[in-house]
ZADO-1210 file (C-alpha; in nm, 4 decimals, padded with zeros to 6 digits):
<atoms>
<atom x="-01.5496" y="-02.6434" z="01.3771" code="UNK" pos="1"/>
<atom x="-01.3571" y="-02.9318" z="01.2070" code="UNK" pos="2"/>
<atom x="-01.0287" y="-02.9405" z="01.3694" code="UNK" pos="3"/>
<atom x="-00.7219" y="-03.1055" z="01.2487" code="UNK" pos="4"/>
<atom x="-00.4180" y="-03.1862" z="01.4365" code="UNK" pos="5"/>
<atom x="-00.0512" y="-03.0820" z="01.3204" code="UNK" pos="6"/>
<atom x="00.2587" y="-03.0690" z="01.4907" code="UNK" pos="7"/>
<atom x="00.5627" y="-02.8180" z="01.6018" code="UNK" pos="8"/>
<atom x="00.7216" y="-02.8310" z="01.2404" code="UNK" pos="9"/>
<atom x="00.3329" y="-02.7476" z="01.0657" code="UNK" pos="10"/>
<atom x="00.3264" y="-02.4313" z="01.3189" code="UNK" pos="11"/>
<atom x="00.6476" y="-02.3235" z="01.2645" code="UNK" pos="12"/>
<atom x="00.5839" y="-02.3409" z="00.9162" code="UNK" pos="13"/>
<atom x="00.2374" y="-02.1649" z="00.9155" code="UNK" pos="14"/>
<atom x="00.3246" y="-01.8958" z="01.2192" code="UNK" pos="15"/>
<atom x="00.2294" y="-01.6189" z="00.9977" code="UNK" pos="16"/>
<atom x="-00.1362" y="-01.7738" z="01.0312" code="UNK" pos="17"/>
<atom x="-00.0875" y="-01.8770" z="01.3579" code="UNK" pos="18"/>
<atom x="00.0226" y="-01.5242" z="01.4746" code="UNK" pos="19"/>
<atom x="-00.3076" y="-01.3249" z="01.2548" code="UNK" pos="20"/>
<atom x="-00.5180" y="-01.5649" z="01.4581" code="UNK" pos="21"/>
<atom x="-00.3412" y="-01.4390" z="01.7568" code="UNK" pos="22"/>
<atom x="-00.3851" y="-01.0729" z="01.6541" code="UNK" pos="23"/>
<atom x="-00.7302" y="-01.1092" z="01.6054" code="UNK" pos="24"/>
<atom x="-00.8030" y="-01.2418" z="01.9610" code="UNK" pos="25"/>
<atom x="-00.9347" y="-01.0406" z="02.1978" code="UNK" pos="26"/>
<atom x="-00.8503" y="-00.9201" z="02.5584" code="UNK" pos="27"/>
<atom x="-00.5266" y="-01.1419" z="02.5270" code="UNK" pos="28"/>
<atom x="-00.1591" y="-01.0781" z="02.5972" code="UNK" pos="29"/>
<atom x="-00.0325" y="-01.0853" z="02.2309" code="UNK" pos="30"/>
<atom x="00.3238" y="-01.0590" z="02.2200" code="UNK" pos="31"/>
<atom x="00.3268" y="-01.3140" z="02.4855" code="UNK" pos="32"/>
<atom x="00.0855" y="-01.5823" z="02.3071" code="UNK" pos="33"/>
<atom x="00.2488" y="-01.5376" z="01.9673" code="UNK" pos="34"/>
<atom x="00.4850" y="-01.7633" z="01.7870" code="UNK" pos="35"/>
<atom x="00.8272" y="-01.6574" z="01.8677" code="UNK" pos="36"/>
<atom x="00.7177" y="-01.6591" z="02.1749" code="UNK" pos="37"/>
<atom x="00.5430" y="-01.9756" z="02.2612" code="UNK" pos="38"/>
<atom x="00.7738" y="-02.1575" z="02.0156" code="UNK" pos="39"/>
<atom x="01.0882" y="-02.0262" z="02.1992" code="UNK" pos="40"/>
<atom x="00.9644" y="-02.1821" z="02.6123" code="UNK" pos="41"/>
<atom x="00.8210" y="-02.4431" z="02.4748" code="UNK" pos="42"/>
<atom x="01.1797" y="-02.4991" z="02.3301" code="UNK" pos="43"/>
<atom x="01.4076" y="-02.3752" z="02.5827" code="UNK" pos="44"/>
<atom x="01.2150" y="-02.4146" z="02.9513" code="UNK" pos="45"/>
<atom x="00.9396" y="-02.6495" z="02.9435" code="UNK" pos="46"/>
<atom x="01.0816" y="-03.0004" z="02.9533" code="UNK" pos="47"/>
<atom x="00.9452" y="-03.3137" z="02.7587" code="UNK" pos="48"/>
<atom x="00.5806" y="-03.2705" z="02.7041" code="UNK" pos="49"/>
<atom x="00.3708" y="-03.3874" z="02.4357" code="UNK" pos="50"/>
<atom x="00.2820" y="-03.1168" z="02.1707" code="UNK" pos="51"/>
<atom x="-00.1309" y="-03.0820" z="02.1077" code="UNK" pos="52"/>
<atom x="-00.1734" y="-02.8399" z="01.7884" code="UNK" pos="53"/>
<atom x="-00.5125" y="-02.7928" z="01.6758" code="UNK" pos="54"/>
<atom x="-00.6036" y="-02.6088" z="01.3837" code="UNK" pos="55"/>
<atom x="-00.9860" y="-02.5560" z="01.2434" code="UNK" pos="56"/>
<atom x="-01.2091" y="-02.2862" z="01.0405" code="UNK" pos="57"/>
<atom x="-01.2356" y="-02.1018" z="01.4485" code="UNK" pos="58"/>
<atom x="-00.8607" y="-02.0801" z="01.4869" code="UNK" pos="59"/>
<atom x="-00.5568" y="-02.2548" z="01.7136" code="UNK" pos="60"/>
<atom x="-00.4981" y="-02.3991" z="01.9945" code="UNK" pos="61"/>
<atom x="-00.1097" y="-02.4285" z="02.1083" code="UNK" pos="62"/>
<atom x="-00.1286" y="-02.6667" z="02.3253" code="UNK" pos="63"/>
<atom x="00.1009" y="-02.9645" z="02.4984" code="UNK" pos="64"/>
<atom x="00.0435" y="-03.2536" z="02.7404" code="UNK" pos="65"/>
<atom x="00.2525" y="-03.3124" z="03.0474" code="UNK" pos="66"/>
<atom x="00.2788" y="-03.5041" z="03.3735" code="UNK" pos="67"/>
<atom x="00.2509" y="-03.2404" z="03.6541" code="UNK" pos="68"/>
<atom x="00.1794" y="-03.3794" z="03.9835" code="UNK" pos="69"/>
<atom x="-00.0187" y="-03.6923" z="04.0469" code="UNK" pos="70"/>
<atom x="-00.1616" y="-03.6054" z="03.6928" code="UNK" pos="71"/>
<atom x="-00.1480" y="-03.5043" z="03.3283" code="UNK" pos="72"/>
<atom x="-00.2895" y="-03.1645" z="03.2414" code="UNK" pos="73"/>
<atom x="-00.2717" y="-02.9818" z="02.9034" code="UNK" pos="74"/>
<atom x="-00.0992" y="-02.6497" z="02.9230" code="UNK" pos="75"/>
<atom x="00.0344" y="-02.3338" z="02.6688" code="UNK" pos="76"/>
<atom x="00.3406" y="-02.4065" z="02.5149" code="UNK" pos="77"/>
<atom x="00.4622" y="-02.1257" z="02.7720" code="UNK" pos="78"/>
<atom x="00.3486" y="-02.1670" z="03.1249" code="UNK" pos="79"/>
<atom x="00.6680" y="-02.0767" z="03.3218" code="UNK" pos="80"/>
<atom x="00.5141" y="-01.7015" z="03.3702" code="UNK" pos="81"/>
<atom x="00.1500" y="-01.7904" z="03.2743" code="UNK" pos="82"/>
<atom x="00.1293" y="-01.4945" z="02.9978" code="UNK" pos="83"/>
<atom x="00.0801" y="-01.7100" z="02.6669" code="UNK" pos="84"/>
<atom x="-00.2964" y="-01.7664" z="02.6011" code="UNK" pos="85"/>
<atom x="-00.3186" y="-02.0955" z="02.4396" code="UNK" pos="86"/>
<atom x="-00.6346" y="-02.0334" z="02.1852" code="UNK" pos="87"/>
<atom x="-00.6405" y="-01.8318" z="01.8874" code="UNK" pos="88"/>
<atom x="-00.9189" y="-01.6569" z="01.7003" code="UNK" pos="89"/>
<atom x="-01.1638" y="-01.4065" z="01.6251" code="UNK" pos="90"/>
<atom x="-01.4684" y="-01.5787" z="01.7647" code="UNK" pos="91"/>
<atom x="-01.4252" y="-01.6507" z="02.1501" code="UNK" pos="92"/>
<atom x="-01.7844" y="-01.7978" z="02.1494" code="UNK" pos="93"/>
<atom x="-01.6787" y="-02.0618" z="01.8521" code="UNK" pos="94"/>
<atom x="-01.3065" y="-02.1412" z="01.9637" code="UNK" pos="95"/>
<atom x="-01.4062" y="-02.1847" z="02.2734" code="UNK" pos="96"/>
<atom x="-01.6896" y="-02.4423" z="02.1753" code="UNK" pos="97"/>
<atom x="-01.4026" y="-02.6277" z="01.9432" code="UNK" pos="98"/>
<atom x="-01.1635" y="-02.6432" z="02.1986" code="UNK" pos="99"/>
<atom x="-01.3846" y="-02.8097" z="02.4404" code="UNK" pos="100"/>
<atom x="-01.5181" y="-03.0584" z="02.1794" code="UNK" pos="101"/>
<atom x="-01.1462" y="-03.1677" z="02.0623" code="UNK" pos="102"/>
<atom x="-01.0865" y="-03.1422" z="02.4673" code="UNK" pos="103"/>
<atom x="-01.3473" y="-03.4046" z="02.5454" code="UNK" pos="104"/>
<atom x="-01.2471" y="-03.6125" z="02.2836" code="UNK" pos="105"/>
<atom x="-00.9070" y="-03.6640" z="02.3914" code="UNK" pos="106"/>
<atom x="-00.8561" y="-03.8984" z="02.6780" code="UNK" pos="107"/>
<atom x="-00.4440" y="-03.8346" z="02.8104" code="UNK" pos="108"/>
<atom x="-00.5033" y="-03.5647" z="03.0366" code="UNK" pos="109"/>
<atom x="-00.6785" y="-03.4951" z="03.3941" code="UNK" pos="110"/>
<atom x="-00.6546" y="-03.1693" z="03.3376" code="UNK" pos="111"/>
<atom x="-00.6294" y="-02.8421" z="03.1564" code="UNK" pos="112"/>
<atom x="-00.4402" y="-02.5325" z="03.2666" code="UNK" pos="113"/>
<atom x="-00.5613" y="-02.2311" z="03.0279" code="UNK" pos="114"/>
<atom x="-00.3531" y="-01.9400" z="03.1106" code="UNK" pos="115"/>
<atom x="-00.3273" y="-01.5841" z="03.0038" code="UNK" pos="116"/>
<atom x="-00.7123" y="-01.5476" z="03.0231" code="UNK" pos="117"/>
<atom x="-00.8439" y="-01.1906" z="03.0930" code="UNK" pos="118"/>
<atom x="-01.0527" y="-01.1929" z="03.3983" code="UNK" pos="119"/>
<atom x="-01.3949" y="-01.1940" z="03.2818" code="UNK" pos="120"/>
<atom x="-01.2963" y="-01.1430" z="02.9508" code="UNK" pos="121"/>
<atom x="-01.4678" y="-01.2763" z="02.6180" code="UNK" pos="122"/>
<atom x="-01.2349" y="-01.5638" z="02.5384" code="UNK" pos="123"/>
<atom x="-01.2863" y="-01.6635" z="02.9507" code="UNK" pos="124"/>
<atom x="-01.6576" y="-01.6303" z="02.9344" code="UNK" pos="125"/>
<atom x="-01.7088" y="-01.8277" z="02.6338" code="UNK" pos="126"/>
<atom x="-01.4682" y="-02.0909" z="02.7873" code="UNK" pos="127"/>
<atom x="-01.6832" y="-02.1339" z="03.1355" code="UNK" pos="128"/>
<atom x="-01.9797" y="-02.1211" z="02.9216" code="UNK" pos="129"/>
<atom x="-01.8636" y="-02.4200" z="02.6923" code="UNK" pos="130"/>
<atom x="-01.7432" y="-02.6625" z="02.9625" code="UNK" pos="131"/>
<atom x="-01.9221" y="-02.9686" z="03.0455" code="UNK" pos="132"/>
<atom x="-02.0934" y="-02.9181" z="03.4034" code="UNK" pos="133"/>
<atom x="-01.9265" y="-03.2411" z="03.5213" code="UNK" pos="134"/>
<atom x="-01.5825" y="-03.0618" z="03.5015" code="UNK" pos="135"/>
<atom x="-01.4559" y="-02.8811" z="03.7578" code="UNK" pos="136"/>
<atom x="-01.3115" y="-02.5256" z="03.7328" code="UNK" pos="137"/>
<atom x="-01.1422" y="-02.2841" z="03.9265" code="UNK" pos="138"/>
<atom x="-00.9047" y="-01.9941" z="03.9072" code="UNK" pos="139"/>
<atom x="-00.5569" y="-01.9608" z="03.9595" code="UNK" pos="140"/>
<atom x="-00.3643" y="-01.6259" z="04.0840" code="UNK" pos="141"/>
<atom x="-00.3479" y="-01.3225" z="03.8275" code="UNK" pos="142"/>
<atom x="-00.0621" y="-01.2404" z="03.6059" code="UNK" pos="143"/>
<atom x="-00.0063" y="-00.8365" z="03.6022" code="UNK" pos="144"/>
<atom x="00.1995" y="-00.6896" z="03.3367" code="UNK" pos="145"/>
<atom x="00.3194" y="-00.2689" z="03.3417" code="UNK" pos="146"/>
<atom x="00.1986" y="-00.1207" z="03.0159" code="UNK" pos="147"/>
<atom x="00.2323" y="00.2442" z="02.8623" code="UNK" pos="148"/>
<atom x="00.0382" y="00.4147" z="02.6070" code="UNK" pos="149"/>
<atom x="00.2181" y="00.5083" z="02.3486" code="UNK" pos="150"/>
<atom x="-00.0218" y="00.6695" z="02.0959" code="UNK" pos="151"/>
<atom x="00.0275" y="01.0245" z="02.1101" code="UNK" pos="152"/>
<atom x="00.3461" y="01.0165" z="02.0441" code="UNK" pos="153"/>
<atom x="00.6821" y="01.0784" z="02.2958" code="UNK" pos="154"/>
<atom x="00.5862" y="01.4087" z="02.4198" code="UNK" pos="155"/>
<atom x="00.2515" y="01.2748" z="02.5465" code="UNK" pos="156"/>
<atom x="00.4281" y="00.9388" z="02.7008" code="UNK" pos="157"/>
<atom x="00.6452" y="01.2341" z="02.9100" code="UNK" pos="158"/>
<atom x="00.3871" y="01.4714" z="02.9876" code="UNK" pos="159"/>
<atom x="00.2194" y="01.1818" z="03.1865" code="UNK" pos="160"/>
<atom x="00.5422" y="01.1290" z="03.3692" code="UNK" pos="161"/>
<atom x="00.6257" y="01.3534" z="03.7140" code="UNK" pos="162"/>
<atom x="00.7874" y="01.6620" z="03.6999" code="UNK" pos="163"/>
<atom x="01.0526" y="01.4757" z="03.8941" code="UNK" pos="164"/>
<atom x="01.0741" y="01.2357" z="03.6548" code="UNK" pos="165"/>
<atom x="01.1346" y="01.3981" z="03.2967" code="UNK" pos="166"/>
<atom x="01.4439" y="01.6327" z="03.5373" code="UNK" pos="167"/>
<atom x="01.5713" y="01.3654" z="03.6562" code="UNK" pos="168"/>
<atom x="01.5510" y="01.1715" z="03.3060" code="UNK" pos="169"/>
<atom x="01.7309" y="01.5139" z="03.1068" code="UNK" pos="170"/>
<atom x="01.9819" y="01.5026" z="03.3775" code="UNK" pos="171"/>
<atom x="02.0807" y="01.1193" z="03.3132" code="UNK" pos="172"/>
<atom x="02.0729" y="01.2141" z="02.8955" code="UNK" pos="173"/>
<atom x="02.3159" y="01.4751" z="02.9222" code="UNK" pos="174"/>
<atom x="02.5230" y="01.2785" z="03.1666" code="UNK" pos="175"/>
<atom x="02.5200" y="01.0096" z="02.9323" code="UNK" pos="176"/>
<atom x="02.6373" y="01.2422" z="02.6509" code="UNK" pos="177"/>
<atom x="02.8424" y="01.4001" z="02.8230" code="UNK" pos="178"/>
<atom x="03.0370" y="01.0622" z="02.8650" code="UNK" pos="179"/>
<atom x="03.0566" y="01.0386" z="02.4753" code="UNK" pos="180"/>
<atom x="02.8028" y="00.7906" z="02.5388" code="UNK" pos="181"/>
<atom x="02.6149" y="00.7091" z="02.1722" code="UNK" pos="182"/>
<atom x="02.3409" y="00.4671" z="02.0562" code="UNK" pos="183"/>
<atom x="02.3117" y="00.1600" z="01.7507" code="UNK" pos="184"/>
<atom x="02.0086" y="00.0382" z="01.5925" code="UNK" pos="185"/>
<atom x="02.0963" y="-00.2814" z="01.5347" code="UNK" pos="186"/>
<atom x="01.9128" y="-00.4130" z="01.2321" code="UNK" pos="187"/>
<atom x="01.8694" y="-00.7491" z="01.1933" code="UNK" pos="188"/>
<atom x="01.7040" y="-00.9467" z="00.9080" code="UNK" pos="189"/>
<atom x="01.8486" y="-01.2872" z="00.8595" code="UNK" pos="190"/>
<atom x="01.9192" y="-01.5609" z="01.1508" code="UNK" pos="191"/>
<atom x="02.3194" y="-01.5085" z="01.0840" code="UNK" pos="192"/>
<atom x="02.2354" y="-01.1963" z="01.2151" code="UNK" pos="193"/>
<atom x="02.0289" y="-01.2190" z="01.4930" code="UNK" pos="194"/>
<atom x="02.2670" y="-01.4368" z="01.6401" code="UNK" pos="195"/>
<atom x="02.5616" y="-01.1699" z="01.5487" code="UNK" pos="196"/>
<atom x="02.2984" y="-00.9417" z="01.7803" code="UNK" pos="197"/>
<atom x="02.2630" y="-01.2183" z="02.0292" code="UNK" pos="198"/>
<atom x="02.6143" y="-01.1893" z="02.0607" code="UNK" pos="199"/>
<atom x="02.6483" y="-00.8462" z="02.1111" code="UNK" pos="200"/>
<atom x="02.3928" y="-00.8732" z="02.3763" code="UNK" pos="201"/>
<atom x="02.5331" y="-01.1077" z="02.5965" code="UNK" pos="202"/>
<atom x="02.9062" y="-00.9988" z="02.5888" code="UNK" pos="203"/>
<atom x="02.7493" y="-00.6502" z="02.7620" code="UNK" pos="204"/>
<atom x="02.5509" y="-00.8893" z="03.0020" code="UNK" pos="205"/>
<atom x="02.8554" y="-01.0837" z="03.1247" code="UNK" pos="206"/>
<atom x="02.9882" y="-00.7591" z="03.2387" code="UNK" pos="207"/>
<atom x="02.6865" y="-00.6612" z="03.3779" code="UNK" pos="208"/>
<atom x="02.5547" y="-00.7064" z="03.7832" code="UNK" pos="209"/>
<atom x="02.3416" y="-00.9293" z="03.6815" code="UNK" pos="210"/>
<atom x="02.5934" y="-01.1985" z="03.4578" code="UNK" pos="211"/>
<atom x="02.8141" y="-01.1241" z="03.7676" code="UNK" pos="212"/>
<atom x="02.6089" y="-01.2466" z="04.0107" code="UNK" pos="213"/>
<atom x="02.5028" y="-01.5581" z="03.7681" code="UNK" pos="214"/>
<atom x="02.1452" y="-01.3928" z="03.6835" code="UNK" pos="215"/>
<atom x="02.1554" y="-01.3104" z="03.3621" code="UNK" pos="216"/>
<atom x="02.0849" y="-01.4194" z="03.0561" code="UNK" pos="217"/>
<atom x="02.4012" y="-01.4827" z="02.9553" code="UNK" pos="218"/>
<atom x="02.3987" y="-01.8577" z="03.0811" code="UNK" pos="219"/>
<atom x="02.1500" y="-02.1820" z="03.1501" code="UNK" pos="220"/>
<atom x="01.7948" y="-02.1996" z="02.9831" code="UNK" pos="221"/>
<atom x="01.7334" y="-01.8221" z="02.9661" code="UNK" pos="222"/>
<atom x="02.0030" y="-01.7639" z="02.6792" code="UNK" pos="223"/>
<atom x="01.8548" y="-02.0659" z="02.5029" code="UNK" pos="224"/>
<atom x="01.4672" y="-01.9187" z="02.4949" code="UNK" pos="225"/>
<atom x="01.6315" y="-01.5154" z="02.4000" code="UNK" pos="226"/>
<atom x="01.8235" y="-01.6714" z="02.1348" code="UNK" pos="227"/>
<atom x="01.6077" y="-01.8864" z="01.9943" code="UNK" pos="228"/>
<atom x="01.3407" y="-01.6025" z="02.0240" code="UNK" pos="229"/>
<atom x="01.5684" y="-01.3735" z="01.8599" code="UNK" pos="230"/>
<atom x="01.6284" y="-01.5921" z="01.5305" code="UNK" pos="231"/>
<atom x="01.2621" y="-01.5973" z="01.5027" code="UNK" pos="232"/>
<atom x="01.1408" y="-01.2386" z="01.5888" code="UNK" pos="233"/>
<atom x="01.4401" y="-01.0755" z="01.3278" code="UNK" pos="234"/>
<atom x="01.4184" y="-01.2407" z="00.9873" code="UNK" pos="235"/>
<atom x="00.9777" y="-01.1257" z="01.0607" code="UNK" pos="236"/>
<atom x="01.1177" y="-00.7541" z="01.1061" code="UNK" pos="237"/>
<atom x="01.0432" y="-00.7657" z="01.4762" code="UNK" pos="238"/>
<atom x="01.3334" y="-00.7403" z="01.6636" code="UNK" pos="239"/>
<atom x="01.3997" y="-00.4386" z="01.8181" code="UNK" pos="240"/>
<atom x="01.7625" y="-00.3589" z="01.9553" code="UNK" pos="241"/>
<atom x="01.9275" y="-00.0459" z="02.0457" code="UNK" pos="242"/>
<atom x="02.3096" y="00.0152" z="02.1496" code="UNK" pos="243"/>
<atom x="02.4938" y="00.2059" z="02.3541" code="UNK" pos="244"/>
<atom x="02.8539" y="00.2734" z="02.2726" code="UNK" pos="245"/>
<atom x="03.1629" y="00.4226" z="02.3972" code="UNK" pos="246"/>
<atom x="03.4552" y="00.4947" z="02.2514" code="UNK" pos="247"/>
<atom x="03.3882" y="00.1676" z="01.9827" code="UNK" pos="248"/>
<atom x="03.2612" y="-00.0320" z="02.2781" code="UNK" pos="249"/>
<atom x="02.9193" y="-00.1988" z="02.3243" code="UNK" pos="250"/>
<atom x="02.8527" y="-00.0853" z="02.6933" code="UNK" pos="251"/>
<atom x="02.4738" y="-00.1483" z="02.6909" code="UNK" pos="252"/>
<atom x="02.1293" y="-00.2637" z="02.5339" code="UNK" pos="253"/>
<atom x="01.7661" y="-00.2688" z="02.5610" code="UNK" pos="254"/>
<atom x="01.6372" y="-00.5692" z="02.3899" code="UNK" pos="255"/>
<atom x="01.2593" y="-00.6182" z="02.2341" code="UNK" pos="256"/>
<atom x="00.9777" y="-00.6805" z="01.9653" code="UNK" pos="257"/>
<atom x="00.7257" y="-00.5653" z="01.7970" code="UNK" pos="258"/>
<atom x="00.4258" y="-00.7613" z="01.7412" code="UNK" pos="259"/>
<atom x="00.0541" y="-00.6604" z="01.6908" code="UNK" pos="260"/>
<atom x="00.1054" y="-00.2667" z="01.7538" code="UNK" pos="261"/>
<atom x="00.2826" y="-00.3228" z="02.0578" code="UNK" pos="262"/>
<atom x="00.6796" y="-00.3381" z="02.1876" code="UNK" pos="263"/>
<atom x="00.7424" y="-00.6105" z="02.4139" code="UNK" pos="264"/>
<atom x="01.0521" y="-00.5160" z="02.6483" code="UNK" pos="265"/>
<atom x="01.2577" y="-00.7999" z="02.6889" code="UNK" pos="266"/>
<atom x="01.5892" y="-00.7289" z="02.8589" code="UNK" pos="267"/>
<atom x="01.8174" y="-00.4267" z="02.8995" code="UNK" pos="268"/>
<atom x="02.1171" y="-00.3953" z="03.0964" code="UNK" pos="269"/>
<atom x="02.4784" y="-00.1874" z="03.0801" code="UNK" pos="270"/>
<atom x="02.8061" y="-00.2611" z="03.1872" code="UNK" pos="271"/>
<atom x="02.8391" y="-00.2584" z="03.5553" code="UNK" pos="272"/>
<atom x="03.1373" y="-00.0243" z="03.5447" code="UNK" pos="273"/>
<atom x="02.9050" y="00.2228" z="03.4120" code="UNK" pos="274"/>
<atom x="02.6584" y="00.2412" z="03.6581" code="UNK" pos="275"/>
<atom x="02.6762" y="00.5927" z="03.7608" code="UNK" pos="276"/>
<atom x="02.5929" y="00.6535" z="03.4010" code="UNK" pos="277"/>
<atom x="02.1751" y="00.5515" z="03.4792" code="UNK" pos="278"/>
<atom x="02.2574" y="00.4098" z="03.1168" code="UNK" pos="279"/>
<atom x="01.9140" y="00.1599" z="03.1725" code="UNK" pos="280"/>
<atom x="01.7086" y="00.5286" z="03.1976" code="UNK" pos="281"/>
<atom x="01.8426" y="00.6454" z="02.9166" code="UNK" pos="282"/>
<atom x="01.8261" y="00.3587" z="02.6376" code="UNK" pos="283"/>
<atom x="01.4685" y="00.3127" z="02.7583" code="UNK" pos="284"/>
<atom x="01.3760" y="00.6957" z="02.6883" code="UNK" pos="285"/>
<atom x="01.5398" y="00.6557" z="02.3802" code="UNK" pos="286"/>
<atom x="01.3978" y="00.3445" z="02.2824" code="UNK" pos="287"/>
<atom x="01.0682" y="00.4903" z="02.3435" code="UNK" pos="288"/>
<atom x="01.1265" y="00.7678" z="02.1223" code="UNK" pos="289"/>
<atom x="01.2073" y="00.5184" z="01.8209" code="UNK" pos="290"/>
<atom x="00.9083" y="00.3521" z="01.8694" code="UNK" pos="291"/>
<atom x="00.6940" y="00.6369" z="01.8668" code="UNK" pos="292"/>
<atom x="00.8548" y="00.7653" z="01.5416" code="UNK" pos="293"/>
<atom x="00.7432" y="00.4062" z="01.4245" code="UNK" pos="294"/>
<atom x="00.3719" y="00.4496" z="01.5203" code="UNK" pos="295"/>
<atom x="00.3776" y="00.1647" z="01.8180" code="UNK" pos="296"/>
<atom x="00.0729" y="00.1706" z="01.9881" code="UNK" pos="297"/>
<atom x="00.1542" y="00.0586" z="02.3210" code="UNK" pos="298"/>
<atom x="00.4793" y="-00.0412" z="02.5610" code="UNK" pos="299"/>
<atom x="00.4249" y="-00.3930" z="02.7700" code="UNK" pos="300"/>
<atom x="00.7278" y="-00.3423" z="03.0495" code="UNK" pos="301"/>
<atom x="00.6429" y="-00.7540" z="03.1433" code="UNK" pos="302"/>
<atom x="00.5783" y="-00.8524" z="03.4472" code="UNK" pos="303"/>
<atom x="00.4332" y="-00.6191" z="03.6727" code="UNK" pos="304"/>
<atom x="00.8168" y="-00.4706" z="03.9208" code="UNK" pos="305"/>
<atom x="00.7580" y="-00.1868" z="04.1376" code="UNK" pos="306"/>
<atom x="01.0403" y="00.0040" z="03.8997" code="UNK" pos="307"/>
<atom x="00.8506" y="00.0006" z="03.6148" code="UNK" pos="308"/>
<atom x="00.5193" y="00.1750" z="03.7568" code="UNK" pos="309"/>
<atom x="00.6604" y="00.5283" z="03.7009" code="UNK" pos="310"/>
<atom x="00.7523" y="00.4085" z="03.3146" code="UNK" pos="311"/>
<atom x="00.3758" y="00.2831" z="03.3131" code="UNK" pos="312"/>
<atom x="00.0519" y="00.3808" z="03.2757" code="UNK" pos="313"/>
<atom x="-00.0956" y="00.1142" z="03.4283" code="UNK" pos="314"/>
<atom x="-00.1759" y="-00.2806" z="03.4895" code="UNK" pos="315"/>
<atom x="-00.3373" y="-00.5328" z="03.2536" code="UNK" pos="316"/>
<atom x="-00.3693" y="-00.8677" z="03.3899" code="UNK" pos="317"/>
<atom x="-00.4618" y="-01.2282" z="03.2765" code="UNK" pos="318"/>
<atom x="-00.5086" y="-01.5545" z="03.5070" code="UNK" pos="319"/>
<atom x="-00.5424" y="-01.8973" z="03.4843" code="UNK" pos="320"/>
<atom x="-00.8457" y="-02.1459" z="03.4598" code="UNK" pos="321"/>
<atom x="-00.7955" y="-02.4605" z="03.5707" code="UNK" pos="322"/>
<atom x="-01.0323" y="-02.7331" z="03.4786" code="UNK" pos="323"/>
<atom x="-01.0315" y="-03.0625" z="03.5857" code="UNK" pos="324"/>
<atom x="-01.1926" y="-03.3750" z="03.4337" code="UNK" pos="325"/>
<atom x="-01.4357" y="-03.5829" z="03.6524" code="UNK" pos="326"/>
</atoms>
């Protein structure tokens, strides 16, 4: 394919064709690969690299060069958790064949570190079957991420929950209520307001355990990549926050988007002098029951916590390939 190369200002501009392309690939962590996304680490965690956009009739590839070691590899715009795939499109068998072409012709790196790769998958396959024997390649540890089902509808997400679970789950709800406890859909469709949101969000995570303890995302490089997520994800439609309050008061939130058919949990977390309320239990049950009323396909819980296996139906995982030049 004839490929073209543009820069971080020509993707932000065209991220609704970036993101279709991103759709349309298969066996890939979408949420995680998509603009807001990619755009937002890149921005916020990665450090001075060199950006390598591609774009051609077979798709994208999001892409930037940086010294790492005794070398400089080509890596995903996100690589601090590996989940971003960097290549975008319909046809694994022609991307892949592109990528490697525009790879070859490119002479700054040593190597090239393509994450968020289904193992075995098409996009992978077409990949190993494109590379140049000379170059080496070799795979790097998996990535797992919890994911529900959330397709028929609320009542089918509980029935595949324990018995133990849905009890324990009414118990926290009427707990919660019973605390005047009562929950916000906070709508927001312009940046002005997604940082209003942002706000919200991390006044309730200073009080939290984890802004106590100086692990939340209230502070340092993490509030950077949520807020600069969160001015891209709400003037899309695609930011999904829910509130709880009491008496007037913001005591909690669980924090996502929508992308693709599937909710991408973000953060949630309650005041700490609330604890005893199991608040986190009960704004994910009732997020969950928004986003079935919205016809969301599927739940990705992120990176794979022993916690969030009974909220889960199961795994799906991606690796890395690493390739190195000869």
């Amino acid at each position: 394919m004839p490929v073209i190369e543009v820069g971080l200002d020509e993707l932000r501009a065209a991220a609704g064709a970036f993101d279709d392309a991103i759709a349309a690939t298969p066996t890939i962590d979408h949420f995680c690969s998509s603009s807001a996304w990619v755009l937002s680490a890149h921005e916020a965690l990665m450090g001075p690299r060199t950006p390598w956009i591609l774009r051609g009739d077979a798709g994208w590839v999001a892409m930037a060069v940086a010294p790492r070691g005794d070398g400089r590899f080509a890596e995903p715009l996100e690589l601090s958790w590996g989940l971003a795939c960097p290549l975008a499109g319909a046809d694994p068998v022609a991307l892949g064949e592109a990528f490697v072409a525009a790879a070859a012709a490119r002479g700054d790196w040593d190597g090239l570190l393509l994450a968020g790769l289904a193992p075995g998958g098409a996009l992978e396959r077409a990949l190993l079957r494109a590379l140049p024997p000379s170059w080496r390649r070799g795979h790097g540890a998996e990535t797992v991420r919890n994911q529900a089902s959330l397709e028929d509808g609320l009542d089918g997400y509980l029935a595949r929950r324990s018995r133990n679970f849905r009890k324990a789950l009414r118990a926290d709800e009427r707990t919660a209520a019973g605390a005047g406890i009562t929950f916000e859909d906070v709508v927001a469709r312009d940046v002005d307001a997604a940082d209003a949101a942002m706000a919200r969000v991390l006044a309730i995570e200073a009080r939290s355990w984890k802004g106590r303890a100086g692990v939340g995302v209230d502070a340092g490089p993490m509030r950077a990549f949520y807020a600069h997520m969160v001015r891209l994800l709400a003037p899309a439609g695609r930011m999904r926050l829910l509130m709880a309050r009491r008496a007037d008061r913001d005591v909690g939130f669980v924090l996502g988007g929508v992308f693709a058919g599937t909710y991408r949990g973000l953060q949630f977390s309650h005041d700490a002098a609330l604890r005893h309320l199991a608040l986190g239990n009960v704004l994910q049950r009732q997020q969950i029951e928004r986003l079935c009323a919205e016809g969301v396909a599927r739940y990705d819980l992120g990176t794979a916590m022993e916690y969030k296996e009974r909220w889960a139906d199961g795994p799906f995982a991606t690796r890395l390939l690493v390739v190195l030049r000869s």
